[in-house]
C-alpha positions in Angstrom: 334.6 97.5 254.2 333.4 94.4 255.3 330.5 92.2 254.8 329.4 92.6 258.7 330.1 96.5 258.2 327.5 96.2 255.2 324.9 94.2 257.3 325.1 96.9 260.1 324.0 99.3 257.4 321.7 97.0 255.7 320.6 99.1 252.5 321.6 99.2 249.2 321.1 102.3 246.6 322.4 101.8 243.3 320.4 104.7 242.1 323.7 106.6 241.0 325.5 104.0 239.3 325.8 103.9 235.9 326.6 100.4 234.1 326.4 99.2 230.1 325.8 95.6 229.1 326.8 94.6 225.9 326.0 90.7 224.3 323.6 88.8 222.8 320.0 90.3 223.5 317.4 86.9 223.3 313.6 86.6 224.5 312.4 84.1 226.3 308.7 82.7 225.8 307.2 80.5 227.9 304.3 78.2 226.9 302.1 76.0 229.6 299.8 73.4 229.4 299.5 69.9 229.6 301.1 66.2 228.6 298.9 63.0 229.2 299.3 61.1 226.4 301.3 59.6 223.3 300.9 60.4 220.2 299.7 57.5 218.1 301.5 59.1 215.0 305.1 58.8 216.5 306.4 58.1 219.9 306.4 61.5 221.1 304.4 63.3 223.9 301.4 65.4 222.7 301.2 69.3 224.2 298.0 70.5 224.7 298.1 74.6 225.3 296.2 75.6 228.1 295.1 78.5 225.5 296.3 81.2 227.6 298.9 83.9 226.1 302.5 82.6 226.7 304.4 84.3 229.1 307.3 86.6 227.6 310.3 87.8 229.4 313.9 89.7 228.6 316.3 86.8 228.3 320.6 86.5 227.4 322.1 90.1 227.7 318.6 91.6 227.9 318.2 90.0 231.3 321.4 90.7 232.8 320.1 94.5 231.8 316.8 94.3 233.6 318.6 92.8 236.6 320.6 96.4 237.0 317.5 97.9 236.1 315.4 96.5 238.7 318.3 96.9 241.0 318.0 100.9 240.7 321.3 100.9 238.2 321.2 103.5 235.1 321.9 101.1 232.8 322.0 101.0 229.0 322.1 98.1 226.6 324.1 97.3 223.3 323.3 94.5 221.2 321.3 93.4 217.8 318.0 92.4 217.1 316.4 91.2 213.9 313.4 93.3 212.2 310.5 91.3 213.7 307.7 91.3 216.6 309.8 89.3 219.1 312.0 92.5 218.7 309.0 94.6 219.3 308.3 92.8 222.7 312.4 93.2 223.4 312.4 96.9 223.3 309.0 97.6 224.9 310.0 95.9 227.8 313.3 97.6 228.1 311.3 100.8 227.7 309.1 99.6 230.4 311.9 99.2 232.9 313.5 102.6 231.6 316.3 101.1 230.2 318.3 103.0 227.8 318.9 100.2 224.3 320.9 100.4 221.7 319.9 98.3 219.7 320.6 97.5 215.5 317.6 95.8 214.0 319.4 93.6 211.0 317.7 92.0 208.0 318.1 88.4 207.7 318.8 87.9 211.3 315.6 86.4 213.3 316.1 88.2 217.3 317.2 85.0 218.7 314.1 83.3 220.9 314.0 80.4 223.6 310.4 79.0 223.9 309.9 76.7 226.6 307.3 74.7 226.8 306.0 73.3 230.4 303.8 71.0 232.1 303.4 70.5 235.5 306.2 73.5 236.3 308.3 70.8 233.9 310.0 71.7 231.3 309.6 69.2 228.5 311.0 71.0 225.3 312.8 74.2 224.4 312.7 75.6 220.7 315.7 77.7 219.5 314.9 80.9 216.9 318.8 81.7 216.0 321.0 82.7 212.7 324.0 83.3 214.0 325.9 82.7 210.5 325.9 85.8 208.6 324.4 89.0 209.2 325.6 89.4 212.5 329.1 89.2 211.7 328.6 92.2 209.1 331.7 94.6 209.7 329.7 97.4 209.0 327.4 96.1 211.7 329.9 95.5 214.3 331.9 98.8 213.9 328.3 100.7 214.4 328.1 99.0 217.6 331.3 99.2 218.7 331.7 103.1 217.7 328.6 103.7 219.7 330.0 101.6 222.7 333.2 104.0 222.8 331.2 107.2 222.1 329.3 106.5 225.8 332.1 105.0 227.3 332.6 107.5 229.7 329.0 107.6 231.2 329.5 104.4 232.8 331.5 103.3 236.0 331.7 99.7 234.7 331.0 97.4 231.5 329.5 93.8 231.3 330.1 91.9 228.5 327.3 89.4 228.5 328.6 86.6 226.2 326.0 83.9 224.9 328.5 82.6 221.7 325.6 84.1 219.5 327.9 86.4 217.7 327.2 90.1 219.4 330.3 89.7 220.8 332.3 89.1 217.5 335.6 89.2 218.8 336.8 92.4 217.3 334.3 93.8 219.4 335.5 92.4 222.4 338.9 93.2 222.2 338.2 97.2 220.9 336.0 97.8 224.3 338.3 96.0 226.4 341.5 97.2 225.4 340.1 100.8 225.3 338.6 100.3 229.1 342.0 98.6 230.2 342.8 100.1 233.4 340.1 102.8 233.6 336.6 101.1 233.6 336.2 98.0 235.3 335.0 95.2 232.5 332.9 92.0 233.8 332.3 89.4 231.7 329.7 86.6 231.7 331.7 83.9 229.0 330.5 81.2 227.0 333.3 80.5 224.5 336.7 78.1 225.6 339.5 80.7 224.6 339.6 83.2 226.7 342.3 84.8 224.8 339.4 86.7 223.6 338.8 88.1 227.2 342.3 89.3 227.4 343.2 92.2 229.9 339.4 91.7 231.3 339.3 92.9 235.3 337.0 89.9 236.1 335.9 86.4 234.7 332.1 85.1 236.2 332.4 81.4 234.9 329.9 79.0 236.1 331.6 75.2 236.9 330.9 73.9 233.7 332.4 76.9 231.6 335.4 76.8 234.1 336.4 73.4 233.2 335.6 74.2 230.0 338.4 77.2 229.2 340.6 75.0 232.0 340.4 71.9 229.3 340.1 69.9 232.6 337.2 67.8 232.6 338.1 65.4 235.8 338.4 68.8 238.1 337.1 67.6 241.4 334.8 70.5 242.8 336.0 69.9 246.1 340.0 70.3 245.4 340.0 74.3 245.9 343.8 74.6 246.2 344.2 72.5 242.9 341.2 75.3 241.7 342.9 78.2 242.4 346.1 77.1 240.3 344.2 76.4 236.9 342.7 79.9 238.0 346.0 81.9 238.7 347.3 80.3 235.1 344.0 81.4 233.0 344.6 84.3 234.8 348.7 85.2 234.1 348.1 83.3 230.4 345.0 86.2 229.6 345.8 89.4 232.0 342.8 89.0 233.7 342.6 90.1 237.1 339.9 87.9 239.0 337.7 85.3 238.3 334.3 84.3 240.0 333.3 80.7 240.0 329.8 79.7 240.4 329.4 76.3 241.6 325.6 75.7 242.0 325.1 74.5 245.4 328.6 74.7 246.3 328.4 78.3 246.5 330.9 80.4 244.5 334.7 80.8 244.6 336.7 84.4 243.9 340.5 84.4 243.1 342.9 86.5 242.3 345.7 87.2 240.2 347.5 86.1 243.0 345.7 83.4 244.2 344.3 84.7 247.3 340.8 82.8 247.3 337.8 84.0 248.9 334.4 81.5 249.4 330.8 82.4 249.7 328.4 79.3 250.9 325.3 78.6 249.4 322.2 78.9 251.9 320.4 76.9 249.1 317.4 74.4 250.5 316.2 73.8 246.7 317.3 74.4 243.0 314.3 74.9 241.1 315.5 76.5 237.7 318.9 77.9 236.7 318.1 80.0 234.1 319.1 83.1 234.4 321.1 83.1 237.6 324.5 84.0 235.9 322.8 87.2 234.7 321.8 87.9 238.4 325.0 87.0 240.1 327.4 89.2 237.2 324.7 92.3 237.9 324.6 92.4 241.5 328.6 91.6 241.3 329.0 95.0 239.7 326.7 97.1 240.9 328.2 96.0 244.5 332.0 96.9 242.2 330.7 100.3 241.5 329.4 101.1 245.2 333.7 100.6 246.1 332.6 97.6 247.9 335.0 94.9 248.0 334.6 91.9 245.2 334.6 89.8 248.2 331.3 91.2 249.3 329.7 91.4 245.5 330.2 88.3 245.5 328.4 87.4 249.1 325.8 89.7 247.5 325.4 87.6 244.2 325.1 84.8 246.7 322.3 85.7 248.3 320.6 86.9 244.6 321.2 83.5 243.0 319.2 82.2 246.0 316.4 84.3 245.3 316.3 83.6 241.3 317.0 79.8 241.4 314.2 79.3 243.5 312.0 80.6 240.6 310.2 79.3 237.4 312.2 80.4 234.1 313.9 83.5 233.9 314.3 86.0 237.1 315.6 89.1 237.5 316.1 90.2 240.8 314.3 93.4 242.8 316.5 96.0 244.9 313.7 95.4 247.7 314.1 91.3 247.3 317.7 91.7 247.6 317.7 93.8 250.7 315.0 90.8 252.1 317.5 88.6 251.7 320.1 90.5 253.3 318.0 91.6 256.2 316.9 87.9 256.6 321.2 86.9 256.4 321.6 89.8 259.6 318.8 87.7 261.4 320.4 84.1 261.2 324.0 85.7 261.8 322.0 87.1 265.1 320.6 84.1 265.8 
């Protein structure tokens, strides 16, 4: 198939595709009100709440989740969650969004939390609720998880492993789901962590520019050099057994290669950047749900394009509609007409 073939058609039902995301499950919490002054205590801006609730949304693996889940995708969840209300909020909104969690409440272990404080639309500070040093690294902990992973295995047509570096993803974990899928179910993952020797036999890598460079250890990689690119990409590859890797590059668009180095680019129709977060979650979901319709990684990816565009132009954390999505593609068939 391709991508004009798709446009001819125009719509997109994911209704009978069945995908699990496993990671590090956060929420996000936003806060607004106002900064107009200095505080005479320190030299530090005052916040003055606007006294409204704040805003709460499904952040980290939970987001990638409700992407699929807003997409149409059966999807289910795997992850931990501490025994506290900021899990509460987690799991009623995946029930809202019929999404089937799995999730292990453990003691000791606050559900991690980003609140984001704004004035203006601008962010001015972020607070972190994380314990990522003990509890979460139980082995009793991560074989439940694991054991429940393999036991549902077969209801899915592909796996995302949505990797924050917050300790879901122990790497134990990883390497029992991925060798078990080697081959047979098509694993995605979203990485955080340098050493992708933990990613091993993985069918495809979503790396944003940053976290490219990062497991490339080249720093100096100029953006623009795309054959230079594609050879750290074919060695990450050959060095880990990992089939393809997606590179998201912002407002440079995003890059696919290969194993064997055959590179494929999707621009970036992109008139403003107005907040990132989130838009890997968007662009690995939409990836693989286009993966599990047989279409081509090729066209996932010009999909995901077209996503990101939607959730970057958005305040905070977005996940993407089926109906937003088809917009966009609809609106792409009338500039190609054009």
């Amino acid at each position: 198939m391709q991508f004009n073939d798709l446009l001819k058609n125009g719509y997109l039902d994911f209704s009978e595709i069945k995908i699990a995301v496993i990671g590090d499950c956060m929420l996000d919490i936003y806060h607004y009100g106002k900064v107009d002054r200095i505080s005479p205590e320190a030299p530090v801006p005052i916040f003055t709440s606007n006294n409204k609730e704040p805003e709460y949304r499904l952040g980290g693996a939970c987001n990638t989740a409700l992407n699929l889940a807003k997409l149409g995708v059966k999807t289910s969840l795997f992850g931990f969650v501490g025994k506290d209300i900021n899990a509460t909020y987690i799991k009623s909104y995946l029930s809202e969004y019929n999404i089937d969690f799995h999730l292990w409440d453990l003691p000791d272990f606050p559900t991690i939390t980003k609140s984001r404080y704004f004035s203006k639309n601008q962010q001015i500070i972020r607070i972190d609720q994380e314990n990522t040093d003990g509890e979460i690294y139980n082995r009793e902990s991560q074989n439940q998880l694991t054991e429940n992973v393999l036991d549902n295995i077969i209801n899915y047509n592909a796996i995302i492993l949505s990797d924050y570096g917050k300790g879901a993803l122990y790497h134990p974990v990883m390497d029992t789901i991925i060798s078990y899928c080697h081959e047979d179910i098509g694993v995605f993952i979203d990485p955080k962590i340098n050493n992708w020797s933990h990613y091993k036999n993985a069918f495809c890598i979503t790396p944003n520019w940053q976290e490219f460079k990062d497991a490339c250890h080249a720093p100096d990689l100029p953006i623009d050099e795309i054959n230079l690119i594609s050879e750290y990409a074919q060695t990450l590859c050959y060095k880990h057994n990992i089939d393809n890797i997606l590179i998201t590059m912002g407002s440079k668009g995003m890059i696919l290669i290969d194993k064997q180095g055959y590179i494929t680019n999707a621009a970036a129709d992109i008139k403003e950047i107005y907040d990132v977060s989130g838009a890997g979650d968007t662009v690995i979901a939409v990836l693989v749900a286009a993966y599990c319709k047989d279409y081509p990684l090729a066209i996932g990816m010009q999909l995901a394009t077209l996503a990101a565009k939607v959730v970057i132009g958005k305040l905070g954390t977005y996940a993407i509609t089926n109906s937003e999505l088809q917009l966009e593609l609809l609106n792409y068939v009338g500039k190609e007409c054009d």
